[in-house]
C-alpha positions in Angstrom: 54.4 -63.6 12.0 53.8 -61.3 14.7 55.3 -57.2 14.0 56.4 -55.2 17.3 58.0 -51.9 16.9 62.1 -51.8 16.3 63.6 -50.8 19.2 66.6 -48.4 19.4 69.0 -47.8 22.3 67.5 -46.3 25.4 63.8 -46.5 24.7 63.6 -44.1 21.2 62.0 -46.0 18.9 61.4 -45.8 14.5 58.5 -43.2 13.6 56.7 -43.8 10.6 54.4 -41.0 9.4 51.5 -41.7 7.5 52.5 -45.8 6.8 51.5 -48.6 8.7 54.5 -50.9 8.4 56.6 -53.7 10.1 60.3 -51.6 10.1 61.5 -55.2 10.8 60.2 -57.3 8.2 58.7 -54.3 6.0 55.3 -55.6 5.8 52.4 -53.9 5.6 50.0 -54.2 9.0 46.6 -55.2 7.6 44.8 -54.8 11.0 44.6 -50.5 11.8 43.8 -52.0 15.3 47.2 -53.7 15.5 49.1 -50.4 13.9 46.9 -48.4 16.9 48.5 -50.7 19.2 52.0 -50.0 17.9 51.4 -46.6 18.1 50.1 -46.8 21.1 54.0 -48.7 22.8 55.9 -46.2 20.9 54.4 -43.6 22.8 54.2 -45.2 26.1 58.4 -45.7 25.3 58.3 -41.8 24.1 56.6 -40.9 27.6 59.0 -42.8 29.5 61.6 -41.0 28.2 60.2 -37.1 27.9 59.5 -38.5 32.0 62.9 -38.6 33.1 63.7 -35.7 30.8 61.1 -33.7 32.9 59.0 -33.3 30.4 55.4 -34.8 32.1 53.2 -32.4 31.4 53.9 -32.7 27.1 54.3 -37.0 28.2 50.9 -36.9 29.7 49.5 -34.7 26.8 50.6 -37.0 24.3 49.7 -40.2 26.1 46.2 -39.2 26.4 45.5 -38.2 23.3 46.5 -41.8 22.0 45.2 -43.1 24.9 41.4 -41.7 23.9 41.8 -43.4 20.5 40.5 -46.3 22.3 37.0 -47.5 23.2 37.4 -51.1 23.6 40.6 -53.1 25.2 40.7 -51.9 28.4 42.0 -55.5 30.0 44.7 -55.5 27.7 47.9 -55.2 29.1 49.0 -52.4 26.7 45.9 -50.4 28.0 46.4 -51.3 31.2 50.3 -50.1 31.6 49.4 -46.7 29.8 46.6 -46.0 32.4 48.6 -46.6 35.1 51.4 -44.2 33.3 48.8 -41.7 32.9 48.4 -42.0 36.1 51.9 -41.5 37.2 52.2 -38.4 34.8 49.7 -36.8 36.5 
């Protein structure tokens, strides 16, 4: 069964430091590319929300940073939408 990130109201959504774990079903992710990936949507949902805070400059910061984890991927649609809200961030 497929894991995606619990979603809370208005775009916040569950942090987990340090453990790689479906909050819905409480599994363990095998894959550290699937966990990247998760990672990677909570902070595209993070830098939505620091955006219409007015916080771009620390959105953009963050994004990035997760965003260079990546070497491979880059047709994904995950990838994809966080270029093009690096983009916007700028």
């Amino acid at each position: 069964m497929a894991c995606s990130l619990f979603r809370l109201n208005r775009n916040e959504t569950i942090s987990l430091v340090g453990y790689w774990v479906c909050p819905r079903t409480g599994d363990f992710l095998r894959d550290k590319g699937q966990a990247k990936s998760l990672e990677l949507r909570a902070v595209m949902s993070l830098s939505r929300l620091w955006q219409q805070q007015g916080k771009k400059d620390e959105a953009h910061s963050l994004l990035a940073e997760i965003y260079g984890w990546f070497t491979e991927g880059f047709d994904t649609r995950d990838l994809q939408e966080a270029k093009a809200l690096l983009q916007e961030l700028s």
